[in-house]
Residue frames relative to the residue before (quaternion, step in Angstrom):
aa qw qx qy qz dx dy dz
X 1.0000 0.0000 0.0000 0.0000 0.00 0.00 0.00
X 0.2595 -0.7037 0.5920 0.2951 3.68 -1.21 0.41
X 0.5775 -0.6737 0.4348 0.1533 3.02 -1.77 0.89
X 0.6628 -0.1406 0.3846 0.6269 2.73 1.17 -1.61
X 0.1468 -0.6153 0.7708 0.0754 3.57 -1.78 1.22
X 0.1530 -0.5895 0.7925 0.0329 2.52 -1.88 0.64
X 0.0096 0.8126 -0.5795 -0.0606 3.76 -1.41 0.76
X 0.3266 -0.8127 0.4055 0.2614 3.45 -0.56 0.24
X 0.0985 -0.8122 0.5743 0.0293 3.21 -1.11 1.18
X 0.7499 -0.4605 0.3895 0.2717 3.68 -1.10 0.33
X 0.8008 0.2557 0.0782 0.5360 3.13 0.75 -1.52
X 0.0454 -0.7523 0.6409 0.1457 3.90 0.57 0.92
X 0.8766 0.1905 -0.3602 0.2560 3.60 -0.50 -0.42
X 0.4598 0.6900 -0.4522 0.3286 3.70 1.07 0.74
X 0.5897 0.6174 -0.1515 0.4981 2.22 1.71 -1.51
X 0.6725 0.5538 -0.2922 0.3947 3.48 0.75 -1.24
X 0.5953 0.6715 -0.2089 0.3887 3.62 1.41 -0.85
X 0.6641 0.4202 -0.2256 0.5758 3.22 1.23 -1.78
X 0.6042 0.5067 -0.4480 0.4213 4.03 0.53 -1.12
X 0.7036 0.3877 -0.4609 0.3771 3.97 0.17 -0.71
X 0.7169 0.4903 -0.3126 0.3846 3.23 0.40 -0.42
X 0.6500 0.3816 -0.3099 0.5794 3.65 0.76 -0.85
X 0.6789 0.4087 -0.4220 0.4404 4.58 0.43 -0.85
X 0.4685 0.5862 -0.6007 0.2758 3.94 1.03 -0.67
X 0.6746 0.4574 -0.4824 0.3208 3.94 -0.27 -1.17
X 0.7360 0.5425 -0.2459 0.3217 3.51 0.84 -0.91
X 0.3544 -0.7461 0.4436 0.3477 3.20 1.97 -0.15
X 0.3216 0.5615 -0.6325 0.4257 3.64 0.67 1.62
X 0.1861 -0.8252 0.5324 0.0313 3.34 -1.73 0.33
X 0.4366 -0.6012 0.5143 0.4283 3.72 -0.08 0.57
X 0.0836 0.8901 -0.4474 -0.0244 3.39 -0.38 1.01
X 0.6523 0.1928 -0.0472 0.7315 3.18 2.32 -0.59
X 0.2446 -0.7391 0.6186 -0.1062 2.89 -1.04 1.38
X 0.4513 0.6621 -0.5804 0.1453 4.00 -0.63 0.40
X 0.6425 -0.7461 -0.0373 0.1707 3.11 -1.06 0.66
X 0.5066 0.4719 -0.3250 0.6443 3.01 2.16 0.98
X 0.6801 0.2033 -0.1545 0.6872 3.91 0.94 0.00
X 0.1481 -0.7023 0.6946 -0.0486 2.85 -1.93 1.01
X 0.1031 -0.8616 0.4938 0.0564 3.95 -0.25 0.98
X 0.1726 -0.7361 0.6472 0.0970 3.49 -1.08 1.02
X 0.0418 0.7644 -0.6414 0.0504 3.46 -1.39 0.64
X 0.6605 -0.3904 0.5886 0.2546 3.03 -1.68 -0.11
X 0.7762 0.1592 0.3248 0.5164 3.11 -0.03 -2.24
X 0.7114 -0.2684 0.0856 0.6438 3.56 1.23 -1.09
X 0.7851 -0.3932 0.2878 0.3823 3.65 -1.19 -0.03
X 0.0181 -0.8086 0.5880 0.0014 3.38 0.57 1.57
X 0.8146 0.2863 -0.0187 0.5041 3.89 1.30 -0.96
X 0.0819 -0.8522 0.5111 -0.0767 3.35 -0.32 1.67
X 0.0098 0.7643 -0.6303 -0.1361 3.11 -1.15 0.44
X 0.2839 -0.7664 0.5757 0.0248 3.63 -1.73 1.47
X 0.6821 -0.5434 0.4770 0.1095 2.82 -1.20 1.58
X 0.2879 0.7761 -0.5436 0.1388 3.96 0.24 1.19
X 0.0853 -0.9272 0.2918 0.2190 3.86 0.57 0.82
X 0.6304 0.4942 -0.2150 0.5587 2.93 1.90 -0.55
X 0.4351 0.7205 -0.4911 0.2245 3.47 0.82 0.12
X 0.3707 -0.7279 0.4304 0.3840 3.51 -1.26 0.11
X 0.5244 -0.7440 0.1865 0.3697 3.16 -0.94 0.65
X 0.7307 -0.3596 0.2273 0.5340 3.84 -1.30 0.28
X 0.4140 -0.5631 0.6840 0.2089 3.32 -1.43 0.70
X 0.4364 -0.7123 0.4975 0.2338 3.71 -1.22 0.99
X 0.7133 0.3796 -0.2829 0.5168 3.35 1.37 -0.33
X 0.1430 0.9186 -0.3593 0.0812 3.28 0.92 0.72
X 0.2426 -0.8170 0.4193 0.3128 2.77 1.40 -1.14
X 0.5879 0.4770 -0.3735 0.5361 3.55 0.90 -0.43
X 0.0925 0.6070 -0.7893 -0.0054 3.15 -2.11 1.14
X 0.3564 -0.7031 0.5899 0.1748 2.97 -1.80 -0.56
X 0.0943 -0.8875 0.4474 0.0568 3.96 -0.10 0.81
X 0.1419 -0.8023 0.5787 0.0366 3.17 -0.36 1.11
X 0.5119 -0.6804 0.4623 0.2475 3.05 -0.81 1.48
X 0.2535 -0.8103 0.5268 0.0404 4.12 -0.85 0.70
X 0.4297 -0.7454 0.4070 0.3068 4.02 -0.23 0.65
X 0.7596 -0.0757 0.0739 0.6418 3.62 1.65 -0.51
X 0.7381 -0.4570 0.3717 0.3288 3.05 -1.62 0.01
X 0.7219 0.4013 -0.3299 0.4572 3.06 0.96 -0.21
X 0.5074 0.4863 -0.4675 0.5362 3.68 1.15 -0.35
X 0.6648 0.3888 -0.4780 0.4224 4.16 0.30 -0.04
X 0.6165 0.5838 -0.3650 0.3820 3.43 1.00 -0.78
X 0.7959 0.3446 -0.2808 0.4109 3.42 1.47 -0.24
X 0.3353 0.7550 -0.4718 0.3080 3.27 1.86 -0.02
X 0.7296 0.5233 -0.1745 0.4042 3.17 1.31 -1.98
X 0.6319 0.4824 -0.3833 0.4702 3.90 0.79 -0.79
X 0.7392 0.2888 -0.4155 0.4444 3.54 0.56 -0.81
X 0.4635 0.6287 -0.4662 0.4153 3.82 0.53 0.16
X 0.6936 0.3941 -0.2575 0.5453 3.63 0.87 -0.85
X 0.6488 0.4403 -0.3055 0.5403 3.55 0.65 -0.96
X 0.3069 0.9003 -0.1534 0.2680 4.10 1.09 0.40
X 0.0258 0.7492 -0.5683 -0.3391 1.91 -0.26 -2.74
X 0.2994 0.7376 -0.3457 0.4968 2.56 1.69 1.10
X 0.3781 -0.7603 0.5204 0.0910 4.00 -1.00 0.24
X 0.3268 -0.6468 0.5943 0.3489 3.76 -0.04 1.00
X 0.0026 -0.7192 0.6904 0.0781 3.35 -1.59 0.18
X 0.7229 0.1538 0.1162 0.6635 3.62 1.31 0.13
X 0.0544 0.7955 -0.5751 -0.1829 3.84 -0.05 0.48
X 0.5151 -0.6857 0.2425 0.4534 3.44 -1.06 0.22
X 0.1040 0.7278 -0.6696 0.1050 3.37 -1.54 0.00
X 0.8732 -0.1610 0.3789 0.2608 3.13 -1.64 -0.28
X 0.0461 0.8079 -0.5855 -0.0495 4.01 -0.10 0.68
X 0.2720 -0.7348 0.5700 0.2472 3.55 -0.87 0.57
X 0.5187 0.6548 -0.5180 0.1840 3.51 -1.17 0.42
X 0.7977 -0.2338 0.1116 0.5446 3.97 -0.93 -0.77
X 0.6394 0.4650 -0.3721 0.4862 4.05 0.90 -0.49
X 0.3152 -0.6883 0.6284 0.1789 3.37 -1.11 0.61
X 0.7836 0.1624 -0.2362 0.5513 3.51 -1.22 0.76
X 0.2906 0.6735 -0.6329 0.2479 4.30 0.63 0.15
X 0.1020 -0.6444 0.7537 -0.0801 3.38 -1.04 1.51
X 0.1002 0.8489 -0.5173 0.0412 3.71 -1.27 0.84
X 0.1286 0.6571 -0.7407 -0.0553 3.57 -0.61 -0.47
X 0.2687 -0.4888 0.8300 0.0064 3.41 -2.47 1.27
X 0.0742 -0.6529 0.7314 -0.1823 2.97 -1.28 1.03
X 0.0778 -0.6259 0.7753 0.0329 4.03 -1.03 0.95
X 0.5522 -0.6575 0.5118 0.0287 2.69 -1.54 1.74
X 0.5261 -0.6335 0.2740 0.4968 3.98 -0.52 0.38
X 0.5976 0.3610 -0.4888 0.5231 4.18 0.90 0.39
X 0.7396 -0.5037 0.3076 0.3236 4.07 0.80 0.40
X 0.3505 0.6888 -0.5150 0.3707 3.31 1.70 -0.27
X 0.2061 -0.7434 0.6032 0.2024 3.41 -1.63 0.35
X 0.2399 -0.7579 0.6041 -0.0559 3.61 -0.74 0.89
X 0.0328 0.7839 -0.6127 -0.0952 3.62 -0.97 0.47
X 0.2529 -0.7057 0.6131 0.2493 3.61 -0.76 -0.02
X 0.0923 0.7316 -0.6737 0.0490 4.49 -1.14 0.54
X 0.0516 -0.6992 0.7095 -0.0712 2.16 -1.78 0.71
X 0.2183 -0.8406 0.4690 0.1608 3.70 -1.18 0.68
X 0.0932 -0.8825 0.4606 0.0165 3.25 -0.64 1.18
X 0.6743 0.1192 -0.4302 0.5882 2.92 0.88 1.44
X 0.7715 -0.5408 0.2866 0.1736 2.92 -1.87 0.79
């Protein structure tokens, strides 16, 4: 099982700005604060982000995301709106995913350094 990601971003307190607002539907909280890393959680810091200023930025073909797991369709429907309202970047709107899960509800969303992030949910059994 995973404990906890952590990604780096450039900008810790933009970043830290756009994440409250886009983890709230998901029922995360700024829960750690220090002064190169910032942790979101539930319960505790399951999702960190690290303060990298010189990094380079995300490649679009990275391939790398992250899915945060969502209580309904409608908590994804807001993962993605507050992502856009942001400064965030649709990358996928939500709906319906086809493949091996039945009922897979999603939206991708790239964060304002390019990270990708998804939000799911299953709506059937």
């Amino acid at each position: 099982m995973i404990d906890h990601v952590s990604i780096a971003v450039r900008d810790l307190a933009g970043c830290a700005r756009f994440y409250e607002a886009v983890l709230a539907p998901l029922g995360y909280l700024k829960l750690v604060t220090r002064p190169a890393t910032i942790g979101f959680g539930k319960k505790y810091p399951e999702f960190w982000l690290n303060e990298r200023r010189n990094m380079t930025p995300v490649a679009t073909d990275s391939g790398v995301h992250f899915c945060l797991r969502a209580r309904d369709v409608a908590a994804v429907q807001a993962f993605h709106a507050a992502a856009l309202q942001n400064g965030g970047a649709d990358d996928g709107t939500p709906g319906p995913r086809s493949g091996e899960m039945k009922g897979y509800y999603a939206a991708f969303i790239r964060d304002p350094e390019g990270n990708r992030l998804e939000a799911a949910t299953f709506t059937a059994g």
